[in-house]
N, C-alpha and C positions, 0 to 999 in steps of 0.2 A: 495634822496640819502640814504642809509642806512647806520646804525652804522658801523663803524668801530671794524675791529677784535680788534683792542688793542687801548687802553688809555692810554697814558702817563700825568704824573703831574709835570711841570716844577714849581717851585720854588726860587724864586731869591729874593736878597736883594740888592740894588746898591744905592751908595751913586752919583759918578761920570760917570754912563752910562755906562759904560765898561761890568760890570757883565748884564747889561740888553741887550747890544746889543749882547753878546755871546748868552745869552737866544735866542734871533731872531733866531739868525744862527744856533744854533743847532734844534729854532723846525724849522724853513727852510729845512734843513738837513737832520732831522730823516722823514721829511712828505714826503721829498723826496723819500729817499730810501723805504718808506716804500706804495709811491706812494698814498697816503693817508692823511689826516688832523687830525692825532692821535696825536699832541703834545697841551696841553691846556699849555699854558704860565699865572704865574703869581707873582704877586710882593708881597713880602709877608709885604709890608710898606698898603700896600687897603686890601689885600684878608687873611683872618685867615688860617693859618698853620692845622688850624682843616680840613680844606678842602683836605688835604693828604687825609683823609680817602673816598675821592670819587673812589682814583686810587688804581690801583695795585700795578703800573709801576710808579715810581717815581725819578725825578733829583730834587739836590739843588746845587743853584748855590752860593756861597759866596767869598769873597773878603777878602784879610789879612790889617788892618790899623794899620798904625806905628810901634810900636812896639811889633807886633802880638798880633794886638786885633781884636775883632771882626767887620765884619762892622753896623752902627747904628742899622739898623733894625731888624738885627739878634740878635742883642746884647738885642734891648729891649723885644725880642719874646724869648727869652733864657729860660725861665723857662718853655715855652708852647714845645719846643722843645724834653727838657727830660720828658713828659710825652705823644708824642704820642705814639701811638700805631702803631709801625710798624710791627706788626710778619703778617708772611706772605707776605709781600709785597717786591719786589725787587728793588733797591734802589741805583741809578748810582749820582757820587757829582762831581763838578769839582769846580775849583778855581780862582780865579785870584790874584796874588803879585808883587811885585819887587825885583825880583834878585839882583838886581846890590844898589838900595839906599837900603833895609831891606834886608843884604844876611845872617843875624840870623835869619831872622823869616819868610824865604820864605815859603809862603803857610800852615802860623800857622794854621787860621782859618779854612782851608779844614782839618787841622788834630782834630781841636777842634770838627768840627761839626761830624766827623768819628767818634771820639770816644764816642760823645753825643747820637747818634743813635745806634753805635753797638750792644747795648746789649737789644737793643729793640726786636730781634727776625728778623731780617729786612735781606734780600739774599743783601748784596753791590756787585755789580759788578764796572767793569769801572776804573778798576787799572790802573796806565799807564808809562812809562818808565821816570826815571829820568835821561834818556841819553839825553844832548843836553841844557842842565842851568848848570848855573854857578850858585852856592850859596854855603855859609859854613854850614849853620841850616836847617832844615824846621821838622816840630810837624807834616806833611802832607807825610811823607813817611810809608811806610808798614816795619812789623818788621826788616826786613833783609834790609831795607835801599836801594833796585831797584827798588822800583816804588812807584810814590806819591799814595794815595786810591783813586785820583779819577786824572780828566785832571786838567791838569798846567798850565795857561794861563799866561804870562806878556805881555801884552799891551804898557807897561812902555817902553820894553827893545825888545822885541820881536814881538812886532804886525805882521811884516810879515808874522809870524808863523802860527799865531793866525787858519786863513781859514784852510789853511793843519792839523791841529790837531784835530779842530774841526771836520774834512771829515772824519778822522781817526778813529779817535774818536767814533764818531755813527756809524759808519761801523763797528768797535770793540763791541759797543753795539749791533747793529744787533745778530753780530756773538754771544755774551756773552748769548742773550736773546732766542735762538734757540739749546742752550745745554738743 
């Protein structure tokens, strides 16, 4: 079998399996569409964050805890985080929270790790509408306040959701990734 046109670097940190099994499904998802085995899955609690610099094409997956902190593993990799080097590479995030018990700090974390990366130089794609949650806060919307900087997941509140966004979602990446 031969390489693969594209490589993507999935990134995740889960305390309670939620952000890990999104990971599944989106590289499920993107291998699909892409009819390929381009998504590398990894947990960044085993595998060092340094390992970004294998990919181009990069996701990070993180979780908001309690009162919009971050989750453990991210939290203890927090200082390896502001210093990768992302220029050049393009760079899709999604999130998981709770609207309904944390509706101040819906989806802190996904705005924390935006703002962590931003100015790395790094192309973010993978914006996504903040139509369809109910919450009063989130640090995870883009300036203008329609769309969080990456996908929204509540599992808490919304599981059903969860498959249909994630379809969406990489489809939107598709599309993002071929401009």
């Amino acid at each position: 079998m031969s390489e693969p046109a594209i490589a993507i670097g999935l990134f995740y940190g889960s305390t309670t399996c939620y952000t890990e099994m999104a990971a599944e499904k989106i590289q499920a998802q993107l291998n699909e569409l892409f009819d390929d085995q381009v998504v590398d899955v990894h947990n960044i609690e085993d595998v060092a964050l340094s390992n970004t610099a294998n990919y181009d094409i990069l996701i990070f997956g993180i979780s908001t805890w309690d009162f919009g902190e971050l989750q453990e593993d991210w939290e203890s990799h927090w200082d390896e985080v502001h210093q990768l080097d992302l220029s050049g590479k393009i760079v899709a995030l999604y999130g998981l929270g709770d609207q309904i018990g944390y509706t101040d700090w819906f989806q802190d974390a996904l705005g924390m790790l935006h703002e962590a990366i931003a100015p790395s130089g790094c192309k973010i794609i993978g914006a996504w509408p903040n139509q369809g949650y109910d919450f009063a806060e989130s640090k995870g919307l883009n300036a203008d306040g329609s769309h969080f900087v990456g996908l929204s997941l509540d599992d808490e509140n919304q599981y059903e959701q969860t498959d249909d966004r994630i379809r969406d979602w990489c489809t939107q990446l598709i599309e993002e990734l071929s401009e």
